[in-house]
TORMAR-439735 format. One record per atom (N, C-alpha, C, O): z, y, x; residue number from 1. Coordinates in steps of 0.05 Angstrom, whole numbers, plus 5000, padded with zeros to 4 digits. Layout:
R/Z/Y/X/NUM
...
***
This chain:
R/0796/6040/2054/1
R/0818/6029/2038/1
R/0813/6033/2008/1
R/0802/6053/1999/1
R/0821/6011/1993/2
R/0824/6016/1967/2
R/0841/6031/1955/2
R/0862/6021/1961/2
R/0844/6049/1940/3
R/0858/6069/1923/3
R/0857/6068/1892/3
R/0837/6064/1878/3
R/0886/6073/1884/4
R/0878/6093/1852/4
R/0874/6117/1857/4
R/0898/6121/1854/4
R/0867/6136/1861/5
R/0853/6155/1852/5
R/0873/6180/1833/5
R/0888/6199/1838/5
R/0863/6167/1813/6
R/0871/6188/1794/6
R/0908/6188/1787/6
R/0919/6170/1775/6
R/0920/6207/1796/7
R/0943/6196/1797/7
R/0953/6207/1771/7
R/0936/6215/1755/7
R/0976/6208/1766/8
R/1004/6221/1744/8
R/1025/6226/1758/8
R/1034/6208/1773/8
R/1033/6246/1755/9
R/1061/6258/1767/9
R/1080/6241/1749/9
R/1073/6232/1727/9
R/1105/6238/1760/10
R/1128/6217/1739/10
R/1148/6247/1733/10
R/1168/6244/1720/10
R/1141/6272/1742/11
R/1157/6278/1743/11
R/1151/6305/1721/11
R/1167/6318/1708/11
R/1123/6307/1722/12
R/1120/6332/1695/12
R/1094/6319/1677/12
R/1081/6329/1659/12
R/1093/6295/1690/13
R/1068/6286/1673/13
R/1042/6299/1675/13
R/1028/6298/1655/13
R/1030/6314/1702/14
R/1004/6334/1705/14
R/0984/6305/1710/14
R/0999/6285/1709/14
R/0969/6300/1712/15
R/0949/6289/1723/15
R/0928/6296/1741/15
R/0911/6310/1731/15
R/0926/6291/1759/16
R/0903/6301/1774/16
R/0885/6282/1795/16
R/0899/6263/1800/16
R/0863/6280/1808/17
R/0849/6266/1826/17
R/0846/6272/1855/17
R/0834/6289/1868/17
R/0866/6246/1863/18
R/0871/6253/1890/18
R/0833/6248/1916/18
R/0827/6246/1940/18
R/0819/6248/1892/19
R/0798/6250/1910/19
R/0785/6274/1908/19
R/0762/6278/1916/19
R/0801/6295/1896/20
R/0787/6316/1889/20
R/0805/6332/1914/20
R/0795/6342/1935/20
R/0840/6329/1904/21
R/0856/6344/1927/21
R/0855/6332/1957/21
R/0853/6348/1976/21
R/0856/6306/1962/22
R/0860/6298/1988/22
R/0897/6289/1983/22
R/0906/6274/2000/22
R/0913/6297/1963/23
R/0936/6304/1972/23
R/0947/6289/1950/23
R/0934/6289/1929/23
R/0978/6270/1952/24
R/0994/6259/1941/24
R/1010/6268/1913/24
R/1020/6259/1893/24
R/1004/6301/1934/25
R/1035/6314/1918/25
R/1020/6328/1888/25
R/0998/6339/1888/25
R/1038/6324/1866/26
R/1029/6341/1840/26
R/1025/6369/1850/26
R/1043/6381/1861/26
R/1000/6380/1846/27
R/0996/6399/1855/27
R/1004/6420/1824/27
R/0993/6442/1822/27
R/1016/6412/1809/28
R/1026/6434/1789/28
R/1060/6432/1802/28
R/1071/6454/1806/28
R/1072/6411/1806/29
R/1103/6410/1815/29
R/1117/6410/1840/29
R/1138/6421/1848/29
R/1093/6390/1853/30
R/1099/6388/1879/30
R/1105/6362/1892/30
R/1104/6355/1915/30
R/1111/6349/1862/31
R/1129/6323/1866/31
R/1107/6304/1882/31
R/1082/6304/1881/31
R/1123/6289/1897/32
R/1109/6265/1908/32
R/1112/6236/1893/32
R/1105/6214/1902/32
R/1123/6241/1871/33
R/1121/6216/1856/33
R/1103/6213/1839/33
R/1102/6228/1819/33
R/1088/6197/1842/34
R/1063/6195/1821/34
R/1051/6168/1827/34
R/1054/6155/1848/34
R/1032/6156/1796/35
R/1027/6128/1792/35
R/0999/6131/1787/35
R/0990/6150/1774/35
R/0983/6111/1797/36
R/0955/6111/1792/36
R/0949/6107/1768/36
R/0964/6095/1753/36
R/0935/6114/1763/37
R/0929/6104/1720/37
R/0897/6089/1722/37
R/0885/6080/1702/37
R/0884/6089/1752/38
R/0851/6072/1737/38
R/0861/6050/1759/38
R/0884/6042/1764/38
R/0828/6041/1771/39
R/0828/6017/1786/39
R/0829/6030/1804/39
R/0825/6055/1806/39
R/0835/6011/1824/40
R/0831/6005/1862/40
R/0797/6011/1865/40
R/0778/5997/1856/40
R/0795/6038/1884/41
R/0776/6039/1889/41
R/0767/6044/1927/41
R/0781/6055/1945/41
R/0750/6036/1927/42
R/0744/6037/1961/42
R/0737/6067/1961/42
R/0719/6077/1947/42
R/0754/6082/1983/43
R/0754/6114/1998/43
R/0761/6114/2024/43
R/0780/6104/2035/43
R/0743/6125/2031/44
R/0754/6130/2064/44
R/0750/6166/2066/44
R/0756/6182/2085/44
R/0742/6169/2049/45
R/0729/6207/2056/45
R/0754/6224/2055/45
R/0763/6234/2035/45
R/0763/6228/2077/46
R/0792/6238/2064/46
R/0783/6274/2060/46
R/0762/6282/2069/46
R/0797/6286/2051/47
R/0797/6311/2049/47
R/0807/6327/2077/47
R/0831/6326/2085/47
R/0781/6342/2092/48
R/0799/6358/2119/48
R/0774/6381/2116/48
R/0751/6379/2107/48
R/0788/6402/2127/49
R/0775/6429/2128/49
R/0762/6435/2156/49
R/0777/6436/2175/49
R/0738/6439/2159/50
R/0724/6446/2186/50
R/0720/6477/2189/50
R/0704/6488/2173/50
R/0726/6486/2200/51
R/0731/6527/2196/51
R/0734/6526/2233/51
R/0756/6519/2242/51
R/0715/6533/2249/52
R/0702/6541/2275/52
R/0715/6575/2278/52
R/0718/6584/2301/52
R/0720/6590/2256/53
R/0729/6620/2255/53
R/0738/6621/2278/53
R/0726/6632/2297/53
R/0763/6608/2278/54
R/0781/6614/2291/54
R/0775/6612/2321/54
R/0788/6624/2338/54
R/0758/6598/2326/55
R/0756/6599/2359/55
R/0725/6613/2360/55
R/0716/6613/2383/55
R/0711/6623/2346/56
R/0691/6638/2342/56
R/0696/6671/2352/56
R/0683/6685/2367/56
R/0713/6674/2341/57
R/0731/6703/2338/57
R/0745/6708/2365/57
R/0747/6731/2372/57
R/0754/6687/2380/58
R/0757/6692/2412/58
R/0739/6691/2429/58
R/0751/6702/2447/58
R/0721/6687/2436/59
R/0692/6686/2443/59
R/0692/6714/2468/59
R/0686/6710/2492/59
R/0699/6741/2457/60
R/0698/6753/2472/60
R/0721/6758/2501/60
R/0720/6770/2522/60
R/0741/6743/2487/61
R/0761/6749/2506/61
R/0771/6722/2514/61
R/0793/6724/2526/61
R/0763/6704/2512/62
R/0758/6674/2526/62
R/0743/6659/2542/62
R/0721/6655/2533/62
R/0747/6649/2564/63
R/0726/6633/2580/63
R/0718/6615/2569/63
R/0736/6605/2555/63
R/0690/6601/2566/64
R/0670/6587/2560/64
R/0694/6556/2563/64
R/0703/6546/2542/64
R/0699/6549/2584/65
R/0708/6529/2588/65
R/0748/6528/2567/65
R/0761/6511/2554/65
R/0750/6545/2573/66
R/0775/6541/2538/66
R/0762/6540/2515/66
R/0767/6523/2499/66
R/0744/6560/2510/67
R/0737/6552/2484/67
R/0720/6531/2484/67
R/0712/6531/2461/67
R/0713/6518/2492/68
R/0706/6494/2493/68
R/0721/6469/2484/68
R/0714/6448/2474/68
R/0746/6479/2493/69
R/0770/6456/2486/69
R/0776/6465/2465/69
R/0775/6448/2447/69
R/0784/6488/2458/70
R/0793/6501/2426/70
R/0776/6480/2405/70
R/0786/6467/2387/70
R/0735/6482/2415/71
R/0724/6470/2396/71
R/0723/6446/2394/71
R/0716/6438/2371/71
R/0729/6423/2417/72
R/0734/6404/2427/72
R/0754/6394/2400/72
R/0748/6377/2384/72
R/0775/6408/2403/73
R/0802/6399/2399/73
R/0793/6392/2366/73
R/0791/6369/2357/73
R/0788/6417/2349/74
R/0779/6412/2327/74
R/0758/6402/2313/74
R/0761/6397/2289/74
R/0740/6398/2321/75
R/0713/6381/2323/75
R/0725/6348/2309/75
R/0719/6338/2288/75
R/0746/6337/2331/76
R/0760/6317/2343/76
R/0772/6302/2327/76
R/0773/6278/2324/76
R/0789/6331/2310/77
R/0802/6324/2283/77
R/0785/6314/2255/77
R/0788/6298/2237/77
R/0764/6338/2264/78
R/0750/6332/2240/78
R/0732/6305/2233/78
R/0730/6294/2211/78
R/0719/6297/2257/79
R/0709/6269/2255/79
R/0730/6253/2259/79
R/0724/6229/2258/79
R/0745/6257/2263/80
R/0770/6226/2254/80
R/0786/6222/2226/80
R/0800/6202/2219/80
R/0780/6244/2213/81
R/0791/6242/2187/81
R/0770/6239/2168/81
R/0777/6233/2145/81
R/0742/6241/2174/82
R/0719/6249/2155/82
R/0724/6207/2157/82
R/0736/6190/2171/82
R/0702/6207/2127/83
R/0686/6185/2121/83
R/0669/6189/2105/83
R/0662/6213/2103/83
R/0655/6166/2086/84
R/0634/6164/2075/84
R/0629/6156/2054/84
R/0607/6155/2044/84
R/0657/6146/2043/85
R/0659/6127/2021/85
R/0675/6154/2005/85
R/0691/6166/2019/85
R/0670/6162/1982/86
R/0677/6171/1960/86
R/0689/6166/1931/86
R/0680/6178/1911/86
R/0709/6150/1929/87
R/0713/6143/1902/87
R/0688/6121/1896/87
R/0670/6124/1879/87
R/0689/6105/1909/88
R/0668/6082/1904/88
R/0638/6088/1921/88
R/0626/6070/1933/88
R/0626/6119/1920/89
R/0596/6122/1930/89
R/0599/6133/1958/89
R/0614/6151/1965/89
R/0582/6121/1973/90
R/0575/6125/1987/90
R/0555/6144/1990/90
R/0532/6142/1979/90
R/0562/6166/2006/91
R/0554/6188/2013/91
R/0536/6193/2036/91
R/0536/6176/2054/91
R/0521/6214/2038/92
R/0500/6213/2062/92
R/0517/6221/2083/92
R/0539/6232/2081/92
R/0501/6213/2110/93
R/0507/6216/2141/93
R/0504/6245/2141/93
R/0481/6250/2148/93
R/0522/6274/2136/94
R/0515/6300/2130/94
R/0512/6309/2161/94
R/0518/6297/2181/94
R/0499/6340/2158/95
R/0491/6348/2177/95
R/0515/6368/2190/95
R/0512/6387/2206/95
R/0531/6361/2181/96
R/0555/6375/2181/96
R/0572/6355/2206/96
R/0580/6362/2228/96
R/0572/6336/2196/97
R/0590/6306/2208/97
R/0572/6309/2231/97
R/0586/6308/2252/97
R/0552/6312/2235/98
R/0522/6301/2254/98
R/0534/6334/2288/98
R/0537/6336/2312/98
R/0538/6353/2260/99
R/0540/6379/2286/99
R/0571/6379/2295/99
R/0576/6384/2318/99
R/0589/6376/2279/100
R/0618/6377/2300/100
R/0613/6350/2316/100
R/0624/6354/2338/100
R/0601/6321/2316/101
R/0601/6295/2338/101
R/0589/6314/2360/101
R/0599/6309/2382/101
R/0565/6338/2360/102
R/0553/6339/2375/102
R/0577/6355/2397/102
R/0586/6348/2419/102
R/0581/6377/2380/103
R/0588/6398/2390/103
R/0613/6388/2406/103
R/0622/6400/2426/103
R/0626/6362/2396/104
R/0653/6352/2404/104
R/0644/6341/2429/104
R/0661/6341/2446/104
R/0621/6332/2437/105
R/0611/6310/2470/105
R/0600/6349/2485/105
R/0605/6357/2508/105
R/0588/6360/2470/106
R/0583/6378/2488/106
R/0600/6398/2502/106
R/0600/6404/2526/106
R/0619/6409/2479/107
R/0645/6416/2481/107
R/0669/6409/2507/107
R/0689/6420/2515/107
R/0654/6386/2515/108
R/0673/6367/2537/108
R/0661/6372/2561/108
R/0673/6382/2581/108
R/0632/6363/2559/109
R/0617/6382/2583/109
R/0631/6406/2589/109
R/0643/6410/2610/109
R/0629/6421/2572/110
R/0628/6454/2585/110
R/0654/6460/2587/110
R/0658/6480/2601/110
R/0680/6447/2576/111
R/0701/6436/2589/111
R/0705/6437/2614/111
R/0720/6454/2625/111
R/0691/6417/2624/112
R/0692/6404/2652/112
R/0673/6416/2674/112
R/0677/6411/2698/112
R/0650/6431/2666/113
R/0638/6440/2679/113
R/0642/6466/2693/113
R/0650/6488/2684/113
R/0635/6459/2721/114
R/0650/6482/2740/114
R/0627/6507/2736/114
R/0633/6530/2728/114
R/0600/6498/2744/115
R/0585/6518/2746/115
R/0563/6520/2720/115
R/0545/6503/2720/115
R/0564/6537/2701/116
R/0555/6522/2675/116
R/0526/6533/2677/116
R/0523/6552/2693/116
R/0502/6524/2664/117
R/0479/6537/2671/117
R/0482/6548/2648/117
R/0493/6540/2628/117
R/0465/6577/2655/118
R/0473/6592/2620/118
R/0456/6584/2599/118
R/0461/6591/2576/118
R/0434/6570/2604/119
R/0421/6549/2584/119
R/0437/6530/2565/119
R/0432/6522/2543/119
R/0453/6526/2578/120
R/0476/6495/2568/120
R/0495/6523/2554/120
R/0492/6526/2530/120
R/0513/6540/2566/121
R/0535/6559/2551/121
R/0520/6570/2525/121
R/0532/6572/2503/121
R/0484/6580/2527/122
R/0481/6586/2499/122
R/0477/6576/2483/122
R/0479/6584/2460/122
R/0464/6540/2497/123
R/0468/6521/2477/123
R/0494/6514/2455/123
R/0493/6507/2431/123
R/0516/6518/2472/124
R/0542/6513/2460/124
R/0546/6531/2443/124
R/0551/6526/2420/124
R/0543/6557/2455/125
R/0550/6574/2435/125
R/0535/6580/2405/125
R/0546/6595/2389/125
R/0512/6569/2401/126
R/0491/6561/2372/126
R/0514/6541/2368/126
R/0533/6548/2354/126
R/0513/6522/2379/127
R/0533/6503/2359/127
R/0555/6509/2356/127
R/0562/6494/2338/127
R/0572/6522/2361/128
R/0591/6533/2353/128
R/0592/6555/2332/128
R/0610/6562/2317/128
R/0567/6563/2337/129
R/0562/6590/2316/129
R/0555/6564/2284/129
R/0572/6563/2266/129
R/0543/6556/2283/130
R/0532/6537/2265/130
R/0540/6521/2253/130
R/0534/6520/2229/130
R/0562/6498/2269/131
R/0566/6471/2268/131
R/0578/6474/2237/131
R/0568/6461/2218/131
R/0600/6492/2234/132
R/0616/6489/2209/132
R/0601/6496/2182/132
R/0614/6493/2160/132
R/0574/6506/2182/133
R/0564/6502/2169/133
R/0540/6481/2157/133
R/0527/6484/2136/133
R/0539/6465/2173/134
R/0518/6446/2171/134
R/0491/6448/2179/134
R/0470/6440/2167/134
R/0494/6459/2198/135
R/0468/6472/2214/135
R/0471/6464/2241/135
R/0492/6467/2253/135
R/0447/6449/2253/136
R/0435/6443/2280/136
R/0413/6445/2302/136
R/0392/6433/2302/136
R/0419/6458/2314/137
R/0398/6461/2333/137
R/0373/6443/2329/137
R/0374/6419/2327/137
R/0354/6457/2327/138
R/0323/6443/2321/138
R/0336/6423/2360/138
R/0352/6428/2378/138
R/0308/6396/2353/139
R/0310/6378/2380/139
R/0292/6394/2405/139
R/0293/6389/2429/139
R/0278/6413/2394/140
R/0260/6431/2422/140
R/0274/6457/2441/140
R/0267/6471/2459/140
R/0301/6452/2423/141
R/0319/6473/2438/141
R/0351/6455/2454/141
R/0368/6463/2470/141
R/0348/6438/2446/142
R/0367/6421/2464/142
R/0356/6419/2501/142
R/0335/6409/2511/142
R/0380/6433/2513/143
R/0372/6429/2540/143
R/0370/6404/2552/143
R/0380/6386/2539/143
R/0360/6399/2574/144
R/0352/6377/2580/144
R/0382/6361/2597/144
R/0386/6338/2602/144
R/0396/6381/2601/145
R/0418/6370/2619/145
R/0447/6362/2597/145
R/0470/6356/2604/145
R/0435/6365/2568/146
R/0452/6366/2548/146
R/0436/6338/2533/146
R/0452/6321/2525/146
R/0411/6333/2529/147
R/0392/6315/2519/147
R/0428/6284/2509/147
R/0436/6276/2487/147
R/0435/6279/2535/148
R/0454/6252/2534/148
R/0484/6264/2516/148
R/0495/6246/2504/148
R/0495/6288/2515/149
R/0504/6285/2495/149
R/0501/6294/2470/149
R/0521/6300/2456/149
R/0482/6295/2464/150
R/0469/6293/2427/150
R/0468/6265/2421/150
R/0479/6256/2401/150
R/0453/6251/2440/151
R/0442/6230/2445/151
R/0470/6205/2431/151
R/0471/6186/2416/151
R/0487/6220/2447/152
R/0512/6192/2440/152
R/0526/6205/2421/152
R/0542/6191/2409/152
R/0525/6227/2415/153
R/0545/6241/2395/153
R/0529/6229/2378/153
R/0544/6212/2367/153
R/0506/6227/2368/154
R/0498/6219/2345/154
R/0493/6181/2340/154
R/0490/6170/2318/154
R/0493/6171/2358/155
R/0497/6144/2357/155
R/0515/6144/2351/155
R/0519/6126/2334/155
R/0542/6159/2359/156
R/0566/6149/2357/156
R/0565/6150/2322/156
R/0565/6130/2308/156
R/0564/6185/2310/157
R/0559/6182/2290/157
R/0552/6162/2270/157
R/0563/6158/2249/157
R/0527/6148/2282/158
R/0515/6128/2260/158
R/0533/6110/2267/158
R/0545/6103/2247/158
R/0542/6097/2287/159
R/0569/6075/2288/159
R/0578/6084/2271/159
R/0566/6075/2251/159
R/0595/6097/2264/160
R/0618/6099/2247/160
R/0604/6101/2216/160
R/0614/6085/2200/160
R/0586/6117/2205/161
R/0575/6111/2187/161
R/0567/6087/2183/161
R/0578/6077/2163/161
R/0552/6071/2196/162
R/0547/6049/2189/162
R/0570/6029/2177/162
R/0571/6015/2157/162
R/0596/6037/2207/163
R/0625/6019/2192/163
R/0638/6022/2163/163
R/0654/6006/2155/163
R/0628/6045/2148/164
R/0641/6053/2122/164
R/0610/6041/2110/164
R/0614/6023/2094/164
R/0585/6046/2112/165
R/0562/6022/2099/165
R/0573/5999/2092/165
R/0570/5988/2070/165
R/0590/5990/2116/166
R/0605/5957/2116/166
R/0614/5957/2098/166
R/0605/5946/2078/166
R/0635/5969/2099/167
R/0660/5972/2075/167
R/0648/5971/2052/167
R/0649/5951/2038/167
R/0631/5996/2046/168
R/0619/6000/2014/168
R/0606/5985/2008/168
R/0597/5986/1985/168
R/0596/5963/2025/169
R/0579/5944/2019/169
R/0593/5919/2011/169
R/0580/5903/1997/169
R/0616/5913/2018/170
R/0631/5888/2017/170
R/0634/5874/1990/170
R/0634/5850/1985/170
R/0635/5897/1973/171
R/0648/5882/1954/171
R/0608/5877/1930/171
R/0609/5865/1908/171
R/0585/5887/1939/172
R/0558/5879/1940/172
R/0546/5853/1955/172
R/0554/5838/1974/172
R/0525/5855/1940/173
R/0509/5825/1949/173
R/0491/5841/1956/173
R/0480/5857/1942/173
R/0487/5835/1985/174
R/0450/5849/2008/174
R/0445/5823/2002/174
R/0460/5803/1997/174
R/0419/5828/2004/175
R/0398/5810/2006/175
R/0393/5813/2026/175
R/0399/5834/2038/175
R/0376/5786/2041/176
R/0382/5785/2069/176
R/0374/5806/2094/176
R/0380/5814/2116/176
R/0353/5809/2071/177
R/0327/5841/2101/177
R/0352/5857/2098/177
R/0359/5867/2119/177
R/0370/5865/2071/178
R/0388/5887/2078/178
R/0415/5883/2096/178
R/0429/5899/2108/178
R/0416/5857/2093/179
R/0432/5851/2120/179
R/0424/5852/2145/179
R/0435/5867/2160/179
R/0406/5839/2151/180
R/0380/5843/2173/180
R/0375/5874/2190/180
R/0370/5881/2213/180
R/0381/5891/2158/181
R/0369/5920/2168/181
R/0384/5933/2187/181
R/0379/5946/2208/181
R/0415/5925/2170/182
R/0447/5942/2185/182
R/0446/5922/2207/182
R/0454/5932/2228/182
R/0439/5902/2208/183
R/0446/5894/2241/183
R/0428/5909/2260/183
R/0435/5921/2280/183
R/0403/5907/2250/184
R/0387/5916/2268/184
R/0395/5953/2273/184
R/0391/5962/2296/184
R/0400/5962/2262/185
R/0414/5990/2261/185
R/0441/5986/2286/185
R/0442/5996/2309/185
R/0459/5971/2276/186
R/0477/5959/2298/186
R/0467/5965/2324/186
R/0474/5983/2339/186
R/0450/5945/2329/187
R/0426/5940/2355/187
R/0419/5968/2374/187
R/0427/5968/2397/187
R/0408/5984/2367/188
R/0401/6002/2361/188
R/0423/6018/2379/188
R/0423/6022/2403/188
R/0439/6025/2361/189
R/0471/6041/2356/189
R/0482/6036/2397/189
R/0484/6052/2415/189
R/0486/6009/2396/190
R/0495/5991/2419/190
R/0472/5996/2450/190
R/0477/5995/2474/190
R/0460/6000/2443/191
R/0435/6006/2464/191
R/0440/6026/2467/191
R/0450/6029/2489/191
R/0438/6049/2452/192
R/0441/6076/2459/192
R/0468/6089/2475/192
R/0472/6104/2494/192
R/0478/6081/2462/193
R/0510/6075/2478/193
R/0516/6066/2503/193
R/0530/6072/2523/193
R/0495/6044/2494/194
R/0492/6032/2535/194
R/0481/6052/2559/194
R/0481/6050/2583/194
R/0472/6070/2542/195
R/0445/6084/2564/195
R/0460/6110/2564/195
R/0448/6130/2570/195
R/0493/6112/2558/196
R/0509/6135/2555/196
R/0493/6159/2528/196
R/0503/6181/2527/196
R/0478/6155/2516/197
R/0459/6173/2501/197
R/0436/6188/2518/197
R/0427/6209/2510/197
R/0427/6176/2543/198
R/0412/6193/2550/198
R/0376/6180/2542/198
R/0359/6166/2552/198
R/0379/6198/2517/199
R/0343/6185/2500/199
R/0343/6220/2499/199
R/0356/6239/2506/199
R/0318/6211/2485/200
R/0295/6239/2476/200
R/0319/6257/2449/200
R/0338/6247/2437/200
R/0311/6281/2449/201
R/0332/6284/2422/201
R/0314/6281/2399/201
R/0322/6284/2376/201
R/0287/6274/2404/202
R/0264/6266/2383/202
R/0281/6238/2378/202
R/0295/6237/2358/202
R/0281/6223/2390/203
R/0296/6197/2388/203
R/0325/6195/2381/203
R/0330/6183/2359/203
R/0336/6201/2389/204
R/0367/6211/2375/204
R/0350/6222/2342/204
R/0363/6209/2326/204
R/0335/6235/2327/205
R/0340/6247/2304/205
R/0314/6221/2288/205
R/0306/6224/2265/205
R/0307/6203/2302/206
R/0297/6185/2285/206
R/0318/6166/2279/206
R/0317/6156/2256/206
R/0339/6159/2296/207
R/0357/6146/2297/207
R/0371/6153/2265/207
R/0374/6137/2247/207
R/0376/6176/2267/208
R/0392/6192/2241/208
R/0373/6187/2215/208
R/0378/6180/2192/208
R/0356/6193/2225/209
R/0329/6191/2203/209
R/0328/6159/2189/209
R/0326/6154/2165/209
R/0331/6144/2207/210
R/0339/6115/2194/210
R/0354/6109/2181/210
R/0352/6099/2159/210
R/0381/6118/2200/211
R/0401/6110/2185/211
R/0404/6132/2153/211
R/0423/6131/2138/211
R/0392/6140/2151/212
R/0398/6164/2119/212
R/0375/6144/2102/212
R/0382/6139/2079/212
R/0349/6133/2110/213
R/0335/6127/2091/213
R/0349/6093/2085/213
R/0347/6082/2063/213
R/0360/6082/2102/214
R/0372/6053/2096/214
R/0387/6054/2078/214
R/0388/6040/2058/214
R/0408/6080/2088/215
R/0429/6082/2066/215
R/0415/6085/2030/215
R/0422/6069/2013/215
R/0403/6099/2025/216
R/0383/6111/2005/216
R/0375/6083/2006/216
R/0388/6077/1987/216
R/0365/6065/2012/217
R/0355/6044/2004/217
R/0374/6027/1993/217
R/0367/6019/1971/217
R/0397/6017/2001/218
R/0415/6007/2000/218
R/0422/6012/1969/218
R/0428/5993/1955/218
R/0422/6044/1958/219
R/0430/6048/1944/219
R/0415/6045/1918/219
R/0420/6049/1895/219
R/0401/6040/1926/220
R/0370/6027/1906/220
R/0341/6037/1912/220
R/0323/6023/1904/220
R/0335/6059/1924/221
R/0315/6068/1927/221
R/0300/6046/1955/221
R/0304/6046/1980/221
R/0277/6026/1931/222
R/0253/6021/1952/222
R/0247/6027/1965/222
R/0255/6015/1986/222
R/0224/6056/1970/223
R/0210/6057/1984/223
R/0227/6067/2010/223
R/0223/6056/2031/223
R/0248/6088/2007/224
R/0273/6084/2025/224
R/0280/6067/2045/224
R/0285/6072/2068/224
R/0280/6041/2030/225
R/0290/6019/2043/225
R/0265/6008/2056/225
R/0274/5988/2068/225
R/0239/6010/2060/226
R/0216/6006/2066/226
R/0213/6024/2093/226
R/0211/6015/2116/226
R/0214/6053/2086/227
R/0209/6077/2114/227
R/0230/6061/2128/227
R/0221/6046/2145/227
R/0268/6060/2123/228
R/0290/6051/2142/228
R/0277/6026/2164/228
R/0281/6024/2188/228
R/0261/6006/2144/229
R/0254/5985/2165/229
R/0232/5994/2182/229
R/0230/5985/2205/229
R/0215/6012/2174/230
R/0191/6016/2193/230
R/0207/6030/2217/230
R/0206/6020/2240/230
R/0220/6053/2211/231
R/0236/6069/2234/231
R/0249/6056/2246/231
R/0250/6061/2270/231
R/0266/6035/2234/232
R/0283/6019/2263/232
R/0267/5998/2279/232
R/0271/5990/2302/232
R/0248/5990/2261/233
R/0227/5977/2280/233
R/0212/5990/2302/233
R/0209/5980/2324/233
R/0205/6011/2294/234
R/0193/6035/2314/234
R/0211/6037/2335/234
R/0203/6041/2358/234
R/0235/6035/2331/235
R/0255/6045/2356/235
R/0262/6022/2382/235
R/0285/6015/2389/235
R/0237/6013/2394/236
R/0240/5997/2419/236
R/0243/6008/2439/236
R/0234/6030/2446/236
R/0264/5986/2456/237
R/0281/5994/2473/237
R/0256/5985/2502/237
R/0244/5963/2504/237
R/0252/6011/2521/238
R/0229/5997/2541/238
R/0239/6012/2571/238
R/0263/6019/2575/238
R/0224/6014/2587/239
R/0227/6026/2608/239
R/0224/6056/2603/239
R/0226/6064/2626/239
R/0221/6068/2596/240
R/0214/6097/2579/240
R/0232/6114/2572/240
R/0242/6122/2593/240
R/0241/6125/2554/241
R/0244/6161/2545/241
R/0231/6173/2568/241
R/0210/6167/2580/241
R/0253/6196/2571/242
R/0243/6222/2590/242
R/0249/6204/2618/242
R/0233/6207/2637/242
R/0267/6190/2620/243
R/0270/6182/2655/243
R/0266/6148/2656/243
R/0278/6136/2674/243
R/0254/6138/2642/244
R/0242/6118/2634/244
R/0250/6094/2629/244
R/0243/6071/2636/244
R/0268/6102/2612/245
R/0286/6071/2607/245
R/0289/6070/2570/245
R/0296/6050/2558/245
R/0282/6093/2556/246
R/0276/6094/2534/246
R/0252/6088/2515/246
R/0239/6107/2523/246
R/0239/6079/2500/247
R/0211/6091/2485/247
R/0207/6078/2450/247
R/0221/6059/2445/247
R/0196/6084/2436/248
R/0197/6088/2416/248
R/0189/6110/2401/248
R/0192/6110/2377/248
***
């Protein structure tokens, strides 16, 4: 959505940037009356806090399968309020956004799972230790019975990034390969989804790897926009990955 931004209180005259607070209210008064003073600008990034503490800190006196939902629950919040668009710029696909999608599909697993293998519970528990800081499990430590949801947590990811690309791109002229590129990214996105996420997690982080250099291209950087096309070209859909319906 488009926004003013920078607002004015009507009521003590403070000024401040609601892309800095997230928040309406004059944060010197309180007041909720206030008037934009620049242009309409495209934001979707809203301001939300990701803090794991809290269900970190029960750990010892909690079953695997609640805290799972604890992290579930907030994970949940946090990728539905996040975006990408900033006061006009578009921002990178962070590794932050990348570990609560994960932790939120895995989170559901161990949820639902009756008998958990303790490979998968210590997997969870790294990402939980981690996620809120922008830290992810290297792809050689992802279990194999976990492989499908990284797999879609991060497609899902680039869906939604890609939809705020749209946006920030709208009011720009692509040239056609850069139109070309986001569809083919699309493509991509839609396949993996089909296959529930079950690819390589080498494959899942080229996926990511694309989508960060397109964006970077997009934003002017060439050679960027050169690697984005070789990597999504690289990513053919065959009889292959690990159980052979993946390769690339």
């Amino acid at each position: 959505m488009k926004i003013r931004g920078e607002r004015e209180c009507k009521a003590c005259g403070t000024r401040w940037s609601y892309y800095e607070t997230g928040s309406v209210g004059c944060p010197a008064c309180g007041s909720l009356r206030s008037v934009g003073v620049d242009e309409r600008t495209e934001h979707t990034d809203l301001q939300v806090a990701f803090d794991l503490t809290p269900v970190r800190n029960a750990i010892d006196e909690t079953e695997p399968d609640e805290l799972a939902e604890r992290a579930r629950d907030r994970c949940r919040e946090y990728v539905r309020r996040r975006g990408f668009v900033n006061a006009g710029t578009l921002r990178n696909l962070d590794d932050t956004y990348l570990a609560a999608s994960e932790l939120l599909h895995v989170g559901d697993i161990v949820a639902r799972e009756i008998h958990l293998e303790d490979r998968d519970e210590l997997y969870f528990l790294s990402l939980l230790r981690d996620a809120d800081r922008g830290e992810r499990p290297p792809v050689e430590d992802v279990p194999r019975s976990l492989q499908a949801a990284r797999g879609l947590a991060y497609a899902t990811a680039v869906r939604e990034y890609r939809r705020d690309v749209r946006t920030w791109a709208a009011d720009r002229d692509l040239a056609a390969d850069e139109r070309s590129a986001l569809e083919t990214l699309g493509e991509h996105v839609t396949r993996v989804r089909m296959l529930d996420g079950d690819i390589e997690p080498e494959t899942a982080e080229r996926l990511v790897e694309a989508t960060r250099e397109l964006a970077r291209g997009l934003r002017g950087d060439e050679f960027a926009f050169t690697q984005a096309q070789e990597r999504l070209d690289a990513l053919e859909f065959a009889d292959g990955d690990a159980d052979g319906r993946f390769g690339g």
